[in-house]
C-alpha positions in Angstrom: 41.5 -25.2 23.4 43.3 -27.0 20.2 45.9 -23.7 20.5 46.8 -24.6 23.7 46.9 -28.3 23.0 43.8 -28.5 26.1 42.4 -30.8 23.5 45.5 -33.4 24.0 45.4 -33.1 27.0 41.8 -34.1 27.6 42.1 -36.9 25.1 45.2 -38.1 27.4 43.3 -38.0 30.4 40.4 -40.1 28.8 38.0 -38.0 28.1 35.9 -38.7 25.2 34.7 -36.2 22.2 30.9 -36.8 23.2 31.9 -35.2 26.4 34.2 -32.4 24.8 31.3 -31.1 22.7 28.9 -30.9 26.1 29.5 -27.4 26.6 29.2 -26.7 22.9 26.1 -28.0 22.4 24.8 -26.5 26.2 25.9 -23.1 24.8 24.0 -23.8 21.5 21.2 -24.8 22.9 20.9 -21.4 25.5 21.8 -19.7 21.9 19.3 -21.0 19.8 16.3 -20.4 22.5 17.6 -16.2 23.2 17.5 -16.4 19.4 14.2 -17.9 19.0 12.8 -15.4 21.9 14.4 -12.4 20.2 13.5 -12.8 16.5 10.0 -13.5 17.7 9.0 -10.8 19.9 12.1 -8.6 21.0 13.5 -7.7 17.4 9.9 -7.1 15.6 8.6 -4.6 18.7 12.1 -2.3 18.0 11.4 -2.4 14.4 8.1 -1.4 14.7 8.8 0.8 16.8 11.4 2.1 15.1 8.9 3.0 12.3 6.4 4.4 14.4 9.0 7.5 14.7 8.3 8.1 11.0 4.6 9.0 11.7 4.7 10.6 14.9 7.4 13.3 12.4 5.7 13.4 9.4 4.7 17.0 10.4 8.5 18.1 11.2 9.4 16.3 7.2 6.9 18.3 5.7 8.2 21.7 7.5 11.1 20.7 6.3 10.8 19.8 2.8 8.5 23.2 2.7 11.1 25.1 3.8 14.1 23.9 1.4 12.0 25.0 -1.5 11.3 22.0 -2.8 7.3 21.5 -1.3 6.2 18.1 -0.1 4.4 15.3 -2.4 4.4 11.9 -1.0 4.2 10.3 -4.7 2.8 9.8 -8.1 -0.1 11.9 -8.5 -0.4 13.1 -5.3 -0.8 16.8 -4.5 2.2 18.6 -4.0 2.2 20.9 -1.1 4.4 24.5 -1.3 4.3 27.8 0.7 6.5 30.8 1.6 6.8 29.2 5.2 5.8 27.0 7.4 5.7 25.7 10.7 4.0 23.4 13.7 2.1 25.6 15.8 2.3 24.3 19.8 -0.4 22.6 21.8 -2.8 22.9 18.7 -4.6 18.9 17.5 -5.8 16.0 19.7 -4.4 13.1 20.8 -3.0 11.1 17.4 -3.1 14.5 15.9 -1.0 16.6 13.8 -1.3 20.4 13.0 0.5 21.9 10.4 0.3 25.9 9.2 1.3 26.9 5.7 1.9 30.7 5.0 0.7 31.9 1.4 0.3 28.0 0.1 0.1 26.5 -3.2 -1.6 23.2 -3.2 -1.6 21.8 -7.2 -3.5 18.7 -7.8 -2.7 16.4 -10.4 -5.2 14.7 -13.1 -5.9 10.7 -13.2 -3.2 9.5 -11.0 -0.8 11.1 -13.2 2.0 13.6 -13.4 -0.6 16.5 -15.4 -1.2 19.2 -13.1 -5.4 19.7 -13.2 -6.1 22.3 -10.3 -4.3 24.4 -8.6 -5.1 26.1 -5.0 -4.0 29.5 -3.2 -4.6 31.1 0.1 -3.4 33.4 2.7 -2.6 30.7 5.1 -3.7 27.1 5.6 -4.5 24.8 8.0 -3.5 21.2 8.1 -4.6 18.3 9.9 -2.3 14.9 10.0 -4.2 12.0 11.3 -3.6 8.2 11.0 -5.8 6.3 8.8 -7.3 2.7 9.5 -4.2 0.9 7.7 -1.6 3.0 8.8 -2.1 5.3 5.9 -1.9 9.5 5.8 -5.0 11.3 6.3 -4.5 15.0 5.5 -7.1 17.8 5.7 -7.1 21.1 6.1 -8.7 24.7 6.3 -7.5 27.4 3.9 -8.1 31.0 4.2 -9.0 33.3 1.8 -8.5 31.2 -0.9 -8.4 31.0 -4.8 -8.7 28.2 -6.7 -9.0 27.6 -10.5 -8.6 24.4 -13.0 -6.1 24.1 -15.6 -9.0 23.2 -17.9 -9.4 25.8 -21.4 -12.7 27.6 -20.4 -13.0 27.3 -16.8 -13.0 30.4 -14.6 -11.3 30.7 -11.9 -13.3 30.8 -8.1 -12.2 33.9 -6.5 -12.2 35.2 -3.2 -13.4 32.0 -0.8 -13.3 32.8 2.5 -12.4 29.6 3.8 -12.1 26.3 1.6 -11.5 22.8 2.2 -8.5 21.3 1.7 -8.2 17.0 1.4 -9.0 14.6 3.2 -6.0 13.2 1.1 -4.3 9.9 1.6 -1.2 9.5 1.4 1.1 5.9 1.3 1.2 4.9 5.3 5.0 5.3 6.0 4.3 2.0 8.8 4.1 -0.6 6.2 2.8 -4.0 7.2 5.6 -5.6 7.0 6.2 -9.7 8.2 9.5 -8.1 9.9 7.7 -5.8 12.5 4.9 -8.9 13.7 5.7 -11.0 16.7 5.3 -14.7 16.1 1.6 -14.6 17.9 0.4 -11.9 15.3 2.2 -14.0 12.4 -0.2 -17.1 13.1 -3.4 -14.6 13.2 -2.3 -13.6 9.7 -1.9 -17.2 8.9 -4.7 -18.2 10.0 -7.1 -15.2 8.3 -5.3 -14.4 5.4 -8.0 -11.7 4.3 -6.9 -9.6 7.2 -3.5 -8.5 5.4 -2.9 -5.2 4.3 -1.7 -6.7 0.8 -5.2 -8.3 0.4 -6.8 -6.1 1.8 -5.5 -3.2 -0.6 -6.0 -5.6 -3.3 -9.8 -5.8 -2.3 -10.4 -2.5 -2.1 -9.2 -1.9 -5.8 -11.6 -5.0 -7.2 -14.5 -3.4 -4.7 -14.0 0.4 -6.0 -13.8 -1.0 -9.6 -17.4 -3.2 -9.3 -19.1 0.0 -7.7 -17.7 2.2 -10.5 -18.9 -0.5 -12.9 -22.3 -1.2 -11.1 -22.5 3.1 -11.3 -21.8 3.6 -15.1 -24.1 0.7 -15.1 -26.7 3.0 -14.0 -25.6 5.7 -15.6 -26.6 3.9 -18.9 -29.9 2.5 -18.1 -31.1 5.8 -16.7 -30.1 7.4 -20.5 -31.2 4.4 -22.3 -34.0 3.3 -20.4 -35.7 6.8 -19.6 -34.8 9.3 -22.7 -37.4 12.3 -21.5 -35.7 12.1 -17.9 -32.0 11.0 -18.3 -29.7 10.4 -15.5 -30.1 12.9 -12.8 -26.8 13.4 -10.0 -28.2 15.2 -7.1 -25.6 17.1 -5.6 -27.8 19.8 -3.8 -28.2 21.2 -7.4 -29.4 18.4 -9.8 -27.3 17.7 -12.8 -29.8 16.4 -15.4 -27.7 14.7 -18.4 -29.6 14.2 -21.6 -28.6 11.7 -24.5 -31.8 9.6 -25.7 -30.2 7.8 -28.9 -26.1 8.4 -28.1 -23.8 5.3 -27.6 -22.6 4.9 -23.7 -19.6 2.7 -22.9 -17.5 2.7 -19.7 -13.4 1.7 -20.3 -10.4 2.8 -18.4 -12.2 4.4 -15.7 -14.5 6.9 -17.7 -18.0 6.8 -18.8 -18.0 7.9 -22.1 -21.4 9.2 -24.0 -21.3 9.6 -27.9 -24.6 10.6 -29.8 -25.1 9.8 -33.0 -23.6 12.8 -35.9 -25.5 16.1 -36.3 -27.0 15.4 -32.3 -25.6 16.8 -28.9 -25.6 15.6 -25.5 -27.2 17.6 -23.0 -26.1 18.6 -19.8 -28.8 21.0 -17.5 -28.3 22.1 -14.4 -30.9 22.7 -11.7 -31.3 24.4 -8.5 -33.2 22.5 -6.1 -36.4 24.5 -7.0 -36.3 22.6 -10.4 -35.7 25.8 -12.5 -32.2 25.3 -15.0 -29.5 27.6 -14.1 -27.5 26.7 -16.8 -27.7 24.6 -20.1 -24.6 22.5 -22.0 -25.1 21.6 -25.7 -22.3 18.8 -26.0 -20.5 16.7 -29.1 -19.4 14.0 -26.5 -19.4 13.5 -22.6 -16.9 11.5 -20.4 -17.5 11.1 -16.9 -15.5 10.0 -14.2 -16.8 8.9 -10.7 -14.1 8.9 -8.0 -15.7 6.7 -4.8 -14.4 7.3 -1.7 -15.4 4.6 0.8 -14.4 6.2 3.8 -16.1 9.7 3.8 -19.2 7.7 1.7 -19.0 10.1 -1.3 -19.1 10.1 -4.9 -17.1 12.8 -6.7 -17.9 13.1 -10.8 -15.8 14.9 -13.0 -18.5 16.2 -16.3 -15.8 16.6 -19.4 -17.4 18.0 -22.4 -16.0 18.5 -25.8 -17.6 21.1 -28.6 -19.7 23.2 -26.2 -22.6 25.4 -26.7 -23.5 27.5 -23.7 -26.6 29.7 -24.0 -25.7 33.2 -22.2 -28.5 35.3 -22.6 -29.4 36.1 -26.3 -25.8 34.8 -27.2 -24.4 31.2 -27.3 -20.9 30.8 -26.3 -18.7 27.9 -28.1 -15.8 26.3 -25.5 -14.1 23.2 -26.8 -13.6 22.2 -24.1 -15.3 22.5 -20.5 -15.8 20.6 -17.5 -18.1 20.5 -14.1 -17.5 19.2 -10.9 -19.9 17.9 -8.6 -20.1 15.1 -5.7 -22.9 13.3 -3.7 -23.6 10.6 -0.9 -23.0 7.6 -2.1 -26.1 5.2 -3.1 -27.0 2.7 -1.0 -26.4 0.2 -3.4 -22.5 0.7 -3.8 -22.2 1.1 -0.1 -23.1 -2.9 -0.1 -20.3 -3.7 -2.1 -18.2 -2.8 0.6 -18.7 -5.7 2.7 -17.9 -8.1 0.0 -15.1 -11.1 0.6 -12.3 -12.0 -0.8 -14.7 -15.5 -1.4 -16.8 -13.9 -3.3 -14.2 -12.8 -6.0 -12.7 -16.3 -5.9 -16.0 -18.0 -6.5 -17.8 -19.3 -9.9 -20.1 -16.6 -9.4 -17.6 -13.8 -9.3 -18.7 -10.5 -10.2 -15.2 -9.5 -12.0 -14.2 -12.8 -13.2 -11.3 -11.5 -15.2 -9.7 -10.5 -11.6 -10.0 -13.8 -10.2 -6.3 -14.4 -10.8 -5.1 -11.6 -9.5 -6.9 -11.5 -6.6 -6.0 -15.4 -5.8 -1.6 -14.7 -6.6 -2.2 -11.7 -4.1 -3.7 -14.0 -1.7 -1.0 -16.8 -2.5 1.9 -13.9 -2.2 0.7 -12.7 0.8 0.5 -15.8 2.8 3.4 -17.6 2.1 5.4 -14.3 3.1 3.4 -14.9 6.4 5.1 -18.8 6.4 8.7 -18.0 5.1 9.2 -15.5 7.8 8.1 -18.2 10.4 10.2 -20.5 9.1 13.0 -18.1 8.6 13.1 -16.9 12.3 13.0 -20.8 13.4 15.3 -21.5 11.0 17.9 -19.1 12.3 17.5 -19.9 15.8 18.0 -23.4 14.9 21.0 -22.5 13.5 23.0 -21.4 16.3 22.5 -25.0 17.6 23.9 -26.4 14.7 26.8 -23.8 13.8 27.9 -23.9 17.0 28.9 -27.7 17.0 30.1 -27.2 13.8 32.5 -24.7 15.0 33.6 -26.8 17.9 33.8 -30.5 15.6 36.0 -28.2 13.5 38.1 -27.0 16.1 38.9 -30.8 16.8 39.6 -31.2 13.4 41.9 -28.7 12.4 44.4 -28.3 15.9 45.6 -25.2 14.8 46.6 -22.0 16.5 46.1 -19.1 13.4 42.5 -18.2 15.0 41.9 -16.3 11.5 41.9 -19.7 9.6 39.2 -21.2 12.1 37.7 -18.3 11.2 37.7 -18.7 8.0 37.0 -22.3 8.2 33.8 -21.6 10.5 32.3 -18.8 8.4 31.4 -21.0 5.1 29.0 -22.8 6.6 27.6 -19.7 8.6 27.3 -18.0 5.0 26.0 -21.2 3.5 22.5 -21.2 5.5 21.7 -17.3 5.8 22.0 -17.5 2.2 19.5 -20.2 1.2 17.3 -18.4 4.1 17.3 -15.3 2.3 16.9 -17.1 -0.8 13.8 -19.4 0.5 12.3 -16.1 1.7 12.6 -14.1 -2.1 11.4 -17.5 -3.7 7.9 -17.9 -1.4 7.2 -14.0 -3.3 7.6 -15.7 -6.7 4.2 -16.2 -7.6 3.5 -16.7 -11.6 0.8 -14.2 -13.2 0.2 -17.3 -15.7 0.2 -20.6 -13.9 -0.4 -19.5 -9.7 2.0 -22.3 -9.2 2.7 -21.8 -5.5 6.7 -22.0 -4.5 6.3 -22.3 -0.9 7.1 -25.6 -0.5 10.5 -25.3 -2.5 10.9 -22.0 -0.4 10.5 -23.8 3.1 13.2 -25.9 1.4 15.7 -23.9 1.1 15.4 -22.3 4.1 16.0 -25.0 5.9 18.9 -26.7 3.5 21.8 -24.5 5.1 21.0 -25.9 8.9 20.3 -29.7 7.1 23.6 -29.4 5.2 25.6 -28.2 8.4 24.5 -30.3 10.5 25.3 -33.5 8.2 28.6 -31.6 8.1 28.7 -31.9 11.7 27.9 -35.7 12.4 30.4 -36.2 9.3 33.2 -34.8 11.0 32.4 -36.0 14.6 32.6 -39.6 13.2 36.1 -38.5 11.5 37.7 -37.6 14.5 36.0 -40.1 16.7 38.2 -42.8 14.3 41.1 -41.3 15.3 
């Protein structure tokens, strides 16, 4: 219109600059509310759905990986998955289901969440089964045939000729991560409103829960030595494994259970069937344990490390320095009642790991105002296709011009302006302090809206300018 001097011309006819800007704000308006409508329902149903391709392929990625010779491992300390081939077999699984076959595998485990390899698997052929956990997470198990499998441990022997072993269940990251992004605006407010049901919290939870069971465990583990010398602790895992320390120093740190007796004594580790008769008898310098809880299956898996061994075999005692024994069980009642603990109850005076109360509360904090900067955000955006909008047109009054690339120019500054301060009111709601839990949100929902209060005051500026004219 100001190329083609229509703007002169409806000036010269009388017709005001409120009335000029009519269409530009009707057009705004219809803008803002297809914004609004898609940002909060259209836009996060194709994202998620966009993920959701990831999962329903995680099958085909793992073929593929397999077959480029590089085997599969979803991350730090998981196991890494190679074979000679491998491939998806058709109309094999359930519904939600994946089934994967592996020729001649190699599954290698890795010790303590780290990089050290600690076991290491071989078959025939394998078996896998790809299932979709609770929270979005990778469940893989698996069958394999004719199997070896042996522990990168000095004095272990290998276990030779299984006819068919059991491979996982192993999770692996969820690839569909709950992400503010994929969550309609009615699914937003739910998280809102119950911010224990997020999968950042609820992750969090899980570690504080696993570590008080673990602690309440080697809790046990201690009185049983301690309090009851003659009998010890006993784990019954179909065979009882008796352990044996009446005067030795217990301490549990880092995730281990560690059992020290005094100089010139062992610790003693016997192994029973079910009958009661010992099957096999450890003489020990020291002991570390480690209990790995998994709350899903209900299970309890120990890992017995021994140092300075003496191993009776017959009329002969055999001297390892090193040996270790594997065993799991059902998991007592008492740590299955952790499970149902709150995120309250960690936040209260009265909380069992007081020294995670911080943690826990900055997760919390995190977690919800993410939930409140992207509602904000996707408001904030809509809004601003209102208010850019007669920006634009007040600026096409302004500057009568016909070069369309300097209007251009012109327009996009304050277009810039606000996604910017959105983006940077969504990165400062994240920026919770360790020390002080200060919470940022309100400065966040600041600056989110500070582009769309700045451009509109540019706006009403401007309109008075050119009204005086």
């Amino acid at each position: 219109m100001s190329a083609d001097n229509e703007l002169t011309a409806c000036r010269a006819a009388g017709i005001s600059y409120r009335s000029i800007c009519g269409p530009a704000l009707a057009l705004g308006i219809v803008s803002a509310i297809c914004s609004l409508l898609f940002l909060c329902y259209v836009v996060p149903f194709c994202f998620y759905q966009a993920e959701r391709v990831v999962y329903r392929n995680v099958a085909k990625v793992i073929v593929s990986e397999i077959q480029g010779a590089r085997g599969y491992s979803s991350g730090h300390g998981k196991p890494t998955l190679f074979a000679r081939d491998a491939y998806i077999p058709e109309d094999v699984g359930t519904e939600g289901e994946q089934v994967l076959v592996l020729r001649e595998p190699v599954i290698v485990s890795y010790r303590d969440d780290t990089n050290i390899p600690s076991t290491f698997a071989m078959a025939n052929k394998a078996t896998l089964y790809i299932r979709q956990g609770e929270e979005n997470e990778i469940e893989i198990s698996g069958v394999l045939e004719n199997a070896t499998r042996f522990a990168r441990d000095l004095g272990s022997s290998p276990e030779v000729g299984l006819g068919r072993s059991e491979f996982g269940p192993v999770s692996y990251p969820s690839p569909l991560r709950q992400d503010v992004k994929f969550m309609d605006i009615t699914r937003l407010k739910q998280m809102a409103a119950a911010p224990e049901s997020m999968q950042r919290v609820r992750r969090a939870m899980m570690r504080y829960i696993e570590q008080e069971q673990r602690q309440v465990l080697y809790n046990r583990i201690a009185e049983g030595i301690i309090l009851t010398p003659t009998k010890g602790y006993v784990i019954d895992a179909g065979e009882q494994y008796q352990i044996l320390a009446p005067r030795a120093r217990v301490r549990g740190e880092n995730g281990y259970f560690t059992i020290e007796p005094p100089p010139g004594e062992m610790v003693r580790l016997v192994i029973r069937r079910s009958a009661g008769r010992p099957v096999r008898i450890f003489d020990a310098a020291s002991m570390r344990i480690k209990a790995e809880l998994d709350n899903d299956y209900q299970m309890v898996a120990y890992t017995i490390s021994m140092t300075d061994v003496l191993m009776p075999d017959g009329e002969e005692i055999l001297r390892k320095s090193e040996y270790s024994e594997f065993c799991s069980t059902t998991m007592p009642e008492e740590l299955r009642q952790l499970q149902h603990r709150k995120v309250a109850d960690y936040l209260s005076e009265n909380s069992p790991l007081p020294g995670k109360k911080a943690d826990l509360m900055r997760e919390q904090i995190v977690a919800l105002n993410k939930v409140v900067a992207e509602m904000h955000s996707r408001a904030s955006y809509a809004v601003s296709c209102l208010v850019l909008v007669m920006v634009g047109s007040v600026l096409g009054m302004q500057f009568r011009s016909g070069d369309f690339l300097s209007a251009f120019a012109v327009s996009v500054i304050p277009a810039l302006l606000t996604i910017t301060l959105v983006v940077a009111g969504n990165q400062t709601a994240g920026q919770v302090s360790y020390k002080t839990l200060e919470n940022p949100i309100a400065m966040a929902i600041a600056l989110i809206w500070l582009g769309n209060i700045l451009a509109a005051i540019l706006a009403a500026v401007l309109f008075l300018r050119i009204r005086r004219t």
